[in-house]
C-alpha positions in Angstrom: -60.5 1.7 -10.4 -61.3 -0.8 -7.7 -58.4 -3.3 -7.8 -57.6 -6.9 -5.3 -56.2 -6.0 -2.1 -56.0 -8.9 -0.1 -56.6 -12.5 -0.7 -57.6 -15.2 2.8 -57.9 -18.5 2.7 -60.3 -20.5 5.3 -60.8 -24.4 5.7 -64.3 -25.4 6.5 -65.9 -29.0 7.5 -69.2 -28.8 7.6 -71.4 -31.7 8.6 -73.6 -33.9 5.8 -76.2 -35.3 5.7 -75.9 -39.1 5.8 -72.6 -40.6 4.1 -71.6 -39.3 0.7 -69.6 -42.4 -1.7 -68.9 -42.9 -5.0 -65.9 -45.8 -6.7 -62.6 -44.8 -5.5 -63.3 -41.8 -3.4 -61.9 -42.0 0.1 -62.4 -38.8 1.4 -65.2 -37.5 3.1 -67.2 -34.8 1.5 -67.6 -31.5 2.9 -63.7 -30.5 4.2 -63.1 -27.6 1.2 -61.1 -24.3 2.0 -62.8 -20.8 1.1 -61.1 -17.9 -0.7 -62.2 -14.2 0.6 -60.9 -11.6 -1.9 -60.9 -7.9 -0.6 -61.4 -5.2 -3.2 -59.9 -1.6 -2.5 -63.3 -0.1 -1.8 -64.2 -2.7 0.8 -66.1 -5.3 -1.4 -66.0 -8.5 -0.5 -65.7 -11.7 -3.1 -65.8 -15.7 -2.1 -64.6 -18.6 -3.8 -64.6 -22.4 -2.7 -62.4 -25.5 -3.7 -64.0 -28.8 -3.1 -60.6 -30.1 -3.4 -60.5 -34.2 -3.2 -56.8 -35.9 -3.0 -59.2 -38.7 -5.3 -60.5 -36.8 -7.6 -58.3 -36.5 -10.8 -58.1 -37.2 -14.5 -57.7 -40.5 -16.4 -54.6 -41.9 -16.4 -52.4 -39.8 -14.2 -53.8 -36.8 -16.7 -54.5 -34.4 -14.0 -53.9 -34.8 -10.3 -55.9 -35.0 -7.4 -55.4 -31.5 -5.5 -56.2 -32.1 -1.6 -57.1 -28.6 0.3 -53.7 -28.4 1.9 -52.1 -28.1 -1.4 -54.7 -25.3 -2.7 -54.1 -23.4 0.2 -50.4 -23.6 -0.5 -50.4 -23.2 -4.2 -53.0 -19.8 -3.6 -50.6 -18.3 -0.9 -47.3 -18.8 -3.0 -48.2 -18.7 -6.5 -51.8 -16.9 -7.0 -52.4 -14.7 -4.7 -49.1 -12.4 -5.3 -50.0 -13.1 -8.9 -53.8 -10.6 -9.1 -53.2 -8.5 -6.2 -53.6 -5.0 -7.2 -55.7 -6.4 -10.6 -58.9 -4.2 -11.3 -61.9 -5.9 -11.8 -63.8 -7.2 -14.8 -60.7 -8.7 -16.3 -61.1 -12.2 -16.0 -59.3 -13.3 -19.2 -56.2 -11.4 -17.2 -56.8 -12.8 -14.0 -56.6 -16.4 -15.9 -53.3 -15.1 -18.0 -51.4 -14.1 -14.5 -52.4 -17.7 -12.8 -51.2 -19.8 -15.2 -48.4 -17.8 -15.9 -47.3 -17.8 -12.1 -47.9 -22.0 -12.0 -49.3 -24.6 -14.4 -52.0 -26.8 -13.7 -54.4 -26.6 -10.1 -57.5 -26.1 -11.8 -59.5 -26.2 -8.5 -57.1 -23.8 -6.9 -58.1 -21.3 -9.6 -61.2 -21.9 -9.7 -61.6 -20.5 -6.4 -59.6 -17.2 -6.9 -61.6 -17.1 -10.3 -65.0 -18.0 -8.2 -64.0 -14.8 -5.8 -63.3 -12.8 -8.6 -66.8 -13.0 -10.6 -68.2 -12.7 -7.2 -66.4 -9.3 -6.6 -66.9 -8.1 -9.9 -70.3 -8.5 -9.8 -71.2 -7.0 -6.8 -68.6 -4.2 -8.1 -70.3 -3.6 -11.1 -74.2 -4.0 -9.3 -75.1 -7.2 -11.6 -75.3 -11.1 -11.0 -72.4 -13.0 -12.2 -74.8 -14.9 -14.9 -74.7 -11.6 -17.1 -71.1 -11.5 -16.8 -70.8 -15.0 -18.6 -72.9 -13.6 -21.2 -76.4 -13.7 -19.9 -79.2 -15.8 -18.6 -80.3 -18.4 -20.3 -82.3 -20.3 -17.6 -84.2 -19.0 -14.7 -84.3 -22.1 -13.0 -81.8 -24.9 -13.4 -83.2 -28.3 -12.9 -81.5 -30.3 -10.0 -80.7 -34.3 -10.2 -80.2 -36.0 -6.9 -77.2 -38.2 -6.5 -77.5 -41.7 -4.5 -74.4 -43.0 -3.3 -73.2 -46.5 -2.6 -75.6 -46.9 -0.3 -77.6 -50.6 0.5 -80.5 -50.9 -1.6 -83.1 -50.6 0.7 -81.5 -47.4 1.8 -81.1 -46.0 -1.5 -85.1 -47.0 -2.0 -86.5 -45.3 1.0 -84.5 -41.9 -0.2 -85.5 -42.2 -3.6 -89.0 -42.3 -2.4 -88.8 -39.2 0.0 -86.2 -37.4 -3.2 -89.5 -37.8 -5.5 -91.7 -36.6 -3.1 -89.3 -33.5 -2.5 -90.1 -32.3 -6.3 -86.8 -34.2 -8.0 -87.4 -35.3 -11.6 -83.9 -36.8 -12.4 -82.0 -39.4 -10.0 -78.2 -40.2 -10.3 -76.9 -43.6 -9.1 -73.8 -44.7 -8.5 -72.0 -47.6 -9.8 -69.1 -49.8 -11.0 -68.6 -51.2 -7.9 -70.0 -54.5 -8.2 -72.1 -55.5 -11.4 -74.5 -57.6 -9.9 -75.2 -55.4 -7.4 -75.6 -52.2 -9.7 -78.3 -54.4 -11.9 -80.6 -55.5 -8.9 -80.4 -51.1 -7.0 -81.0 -49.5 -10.7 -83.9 -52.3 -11.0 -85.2 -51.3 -7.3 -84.9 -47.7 -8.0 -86.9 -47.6 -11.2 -89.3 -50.0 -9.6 -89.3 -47.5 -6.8 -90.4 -44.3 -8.0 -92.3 -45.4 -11.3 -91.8 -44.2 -14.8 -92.0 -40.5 -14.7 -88.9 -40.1 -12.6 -85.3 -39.4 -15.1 -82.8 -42.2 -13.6 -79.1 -42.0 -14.9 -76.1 -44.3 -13.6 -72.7 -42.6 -13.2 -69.5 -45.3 -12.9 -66.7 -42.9 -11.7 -64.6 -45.1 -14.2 -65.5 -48.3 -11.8 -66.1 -50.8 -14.4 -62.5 -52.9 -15.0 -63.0 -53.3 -18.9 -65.7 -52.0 -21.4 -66.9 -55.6 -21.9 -68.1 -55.4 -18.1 -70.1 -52.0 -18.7 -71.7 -53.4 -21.6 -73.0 -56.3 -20.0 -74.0 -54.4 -17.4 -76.0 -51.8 -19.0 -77.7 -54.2 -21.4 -79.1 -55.8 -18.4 -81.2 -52.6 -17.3 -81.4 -50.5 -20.8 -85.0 -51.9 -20.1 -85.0 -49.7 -16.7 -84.8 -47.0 -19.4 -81.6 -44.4 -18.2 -81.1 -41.3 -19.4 -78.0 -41.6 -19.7 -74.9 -43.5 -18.7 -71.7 -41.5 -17.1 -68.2 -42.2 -17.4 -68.4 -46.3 -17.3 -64.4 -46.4 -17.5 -61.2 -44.7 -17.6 -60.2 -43.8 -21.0 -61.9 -41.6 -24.0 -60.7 -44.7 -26.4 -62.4 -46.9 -23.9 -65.9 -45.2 -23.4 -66.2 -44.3 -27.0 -66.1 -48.8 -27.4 -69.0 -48.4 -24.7 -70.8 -45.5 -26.5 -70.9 -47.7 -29.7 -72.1 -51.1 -28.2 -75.4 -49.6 -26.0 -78.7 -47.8 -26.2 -78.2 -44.9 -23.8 -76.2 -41.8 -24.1 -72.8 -41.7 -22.6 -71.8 -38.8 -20.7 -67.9 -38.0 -20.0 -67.2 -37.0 -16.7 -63.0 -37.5 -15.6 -62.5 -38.0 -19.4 -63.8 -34.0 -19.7 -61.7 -31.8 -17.9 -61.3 -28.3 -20.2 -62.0 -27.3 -23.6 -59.2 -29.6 -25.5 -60.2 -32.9 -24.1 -64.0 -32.1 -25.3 -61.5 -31.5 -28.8 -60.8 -35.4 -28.4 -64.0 -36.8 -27.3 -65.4 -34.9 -30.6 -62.7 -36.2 -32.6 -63.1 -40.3 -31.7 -66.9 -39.7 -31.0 -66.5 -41.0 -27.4 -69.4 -39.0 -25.8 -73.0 -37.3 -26.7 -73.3 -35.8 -23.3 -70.1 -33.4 -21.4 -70.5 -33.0 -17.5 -69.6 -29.8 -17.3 -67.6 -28.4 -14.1 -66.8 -25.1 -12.8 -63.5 -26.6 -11.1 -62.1 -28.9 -13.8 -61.4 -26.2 -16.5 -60.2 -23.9 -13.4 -63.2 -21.5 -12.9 -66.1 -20.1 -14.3 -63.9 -18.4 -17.3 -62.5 -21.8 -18.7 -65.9 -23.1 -18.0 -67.7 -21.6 -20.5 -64.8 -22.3 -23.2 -65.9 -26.0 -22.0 -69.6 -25.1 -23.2 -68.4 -22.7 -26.8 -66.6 -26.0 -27.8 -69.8 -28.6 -27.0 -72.1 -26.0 -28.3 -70.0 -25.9 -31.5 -70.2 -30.0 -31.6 -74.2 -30.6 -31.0 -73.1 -32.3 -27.6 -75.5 -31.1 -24.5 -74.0 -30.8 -21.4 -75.1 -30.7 -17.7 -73.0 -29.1 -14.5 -71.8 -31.4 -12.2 -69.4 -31.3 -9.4 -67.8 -32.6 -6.1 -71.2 -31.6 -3.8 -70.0 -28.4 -2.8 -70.8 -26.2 -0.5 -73.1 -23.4 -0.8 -70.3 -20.9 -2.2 -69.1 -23.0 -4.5 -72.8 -24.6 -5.4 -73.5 -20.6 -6.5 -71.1 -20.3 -9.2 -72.7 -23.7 -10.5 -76.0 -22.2 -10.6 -75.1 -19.4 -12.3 -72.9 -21.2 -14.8 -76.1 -23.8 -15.3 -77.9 -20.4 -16.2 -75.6 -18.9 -18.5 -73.7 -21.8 -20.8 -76.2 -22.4 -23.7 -75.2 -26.4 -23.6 -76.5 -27.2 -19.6 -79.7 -28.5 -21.4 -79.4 -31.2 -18.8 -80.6 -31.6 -15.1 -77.4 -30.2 -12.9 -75.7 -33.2 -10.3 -76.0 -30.2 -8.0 -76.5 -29.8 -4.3 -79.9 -27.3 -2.9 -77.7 -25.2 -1.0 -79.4 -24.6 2.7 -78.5 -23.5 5.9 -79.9 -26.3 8.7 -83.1 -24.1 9.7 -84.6 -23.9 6.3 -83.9 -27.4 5.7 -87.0 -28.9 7.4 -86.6 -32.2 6.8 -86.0 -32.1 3.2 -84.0 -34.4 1.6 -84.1 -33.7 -1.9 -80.7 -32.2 -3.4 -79.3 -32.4 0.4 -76.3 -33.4 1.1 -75.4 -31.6 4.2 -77.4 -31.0 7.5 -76.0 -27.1 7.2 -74.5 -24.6 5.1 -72.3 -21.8 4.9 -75.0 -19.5 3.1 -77.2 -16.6 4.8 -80.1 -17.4 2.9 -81.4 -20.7 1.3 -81.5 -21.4 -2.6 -85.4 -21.3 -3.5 -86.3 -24.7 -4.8 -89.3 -24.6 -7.1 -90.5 -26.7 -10.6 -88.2 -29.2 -9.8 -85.0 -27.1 -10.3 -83.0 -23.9 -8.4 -84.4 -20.2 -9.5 -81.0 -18.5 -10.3 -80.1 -15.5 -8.0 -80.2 -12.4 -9.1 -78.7 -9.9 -6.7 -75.2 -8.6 -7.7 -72.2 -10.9 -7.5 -73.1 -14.6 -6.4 -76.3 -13.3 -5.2 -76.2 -15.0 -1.7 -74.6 -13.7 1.0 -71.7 -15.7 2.7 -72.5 -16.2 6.8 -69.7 -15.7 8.1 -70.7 -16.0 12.0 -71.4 -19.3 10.6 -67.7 -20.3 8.9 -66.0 -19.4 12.0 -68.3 -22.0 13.5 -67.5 -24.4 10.9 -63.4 -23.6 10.7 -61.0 -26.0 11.1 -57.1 -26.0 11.1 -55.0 -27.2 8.3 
């Protein structure tokens, strides 16, 4: 049986597009390491960890993991964990990770990445049929707008629309007066037809102050509103008091917190991840629980790159729940890009091919594994030191 046989680890920074912000990030997007798993018969498997030091859950829940500490935690505890495992045991793969170390979801979720990769091309079919099937052929793609100034945040929202984008994400919880007057410009901007959610990052200092907020633009008619504050007991006041869905986002990390936000009604909407739960295997136990509760999910993330972005797409096509448009980058390398903006958040990528944007959404690859091939001329160009 074809087994692991070796297990690399590369770090990347790879250039974006314009400046990438959102409440209490201080990082810069972009600087993630790889994982390169190396079967016995020569097959190749890659994995990414958008690993932020900012990025954790609420209260101290989970911890931020920054790439230096992936890289450590994969070539202590993981890697001698699954060498010599034989493919198309995930649920084994998962058993021998946590076993070896508790917690690091995003450091699994490369290995686990890798592994559906390698399996995949192993077994000669896309990694959507090994999460049970394909429930989407093309996964609709909402484009995030940063802190940016309002009149910059216009003149992309224009040029977004333009690009085919139905949904727009904007982020707030910085300053309320100043989240009112970009929504209002935004809405104002590309007309009625366009989706336009709001997404806090847990930036709003009280639930009173997100209520008051949203009132003032459930006219401007959002879709939904996403993580307004730290807490499930806190947004679940929130959910109660406005109009507009609430989505969880750092309140939603695996399976059992989605068991609380059912239990105190906190949330209609999950944001599903492929890194929060640890991979694409807990991922889906993410989507069994929602799906069991009536609550529709999207896939979200921390922009990844276009190895990473994959194993979005193809959990976006598999879990029943992603109803949703997908917070997710249009993976392309910078000479298919051609001046689109639209899902973009990098001006290259680490991909041989680009993702085929079309109706508004991503058409879900179909070759075996993550159905992209990795360039790897182009992540030597792109490697950095740790």
């Amino acid at each position: 049986m074809i087994s692991i046989t070796s297990i690399e680890t590369r770090l990347v920074r790879v250039p974006t597009r314009r400046k990438h912000q959102w409440a209490g990030l201080t990082e810069t997007i972009g600087q993630y390491l790889l994982v390169k798993i190396t079967a016995s018969d020569g097959t190749v498997g890659w994995g990414e960890a958008p690993a932020l030091k900012d990025w954790g859950g609420e209260f101290g829940r989970y911890y931020g993991e920054s790439t230096m500490i992936v890289d450590a935690v994969i070539k202590r505890y993981l890697a001698p964990s699954v060498l010599g495992l034989e493919i198309g045991h995930p649920s084994l793969l998962h058993k021998r990770m946590d076993a070896a170390i508790k917690g690091y979801p995003y450091a699994k979720a490369a290995i686990d990445f890798a592994y559906y990769d390698l399996t995949g091309k192993a077994l000669g079919v896309p990694v959507h049929v090994l999460l049970g099937g394909l429930q989407r052929e093309i996964v609709p793609v909402t484009h995030s707008i940063g802190l940016l100034p309002i009149d910059e945040a216009v003149a992309e929202v224009k040029k977004v629309a333009a690009d085919g984008i139905r949904t727009i994400k904007i982020k707030v919880g910085v300053e309320p007066t100043r989240d009112v007057a970009i929504v209002r410009a935004i809405r104002e901007a590309v007309g009625p037809d366009i989706a336009l959610c709001i997404d806090a990052n847990e930036g709003y200092k009280t639930p009173g102050q997100a209520i008051q907020t949203v009132r003032q633009i459930q006219d401007c008619h959002l879709l939904y509103v996403e993580q307004p504050v730290m807490g499930i007991e806190r947004i679940a006041r929130v959910a109660r008091a406005i109009d507009a869905p609430v989505m969880a986002d750092e309140s939603a990390w695996n399976a059992h917190d989605v068991i609380q936000i059912i239990a105190q009604d906190a949330a209609q909407i999950v944001s599903i991840y492929t890194t929060k739960p640890g991979g694409l295997y807990r991922a889906m136990q993410v989507s069994a629980v929602c799906e069991a509760a009536g609550i529709v999910c999207n896939v979200n993330g921390s922009v990844e790159l276009g190895v990473g972005n994959l194993a979005n797409v193809h959990l976006a096509a598999a879990a029943p729940t992603a109803t949703l448009s997908n917070v997710i980058p249009v993976s392309m390398p910078a000479e298919a890009i051609n001046g689109r903006i639209g899902g973009i958040y990098y001006a290259d990528d680490l991909l041989i091919e680009p993702m085929t944007f079309e109706d508004g959404g991503i058409r879900v690859p179909t070759a075996p594994g993550m159905g992209i091939a990795v360039d790897e001329r182009k992540v030597d160009m792109y490697a950095v030191d740790l």
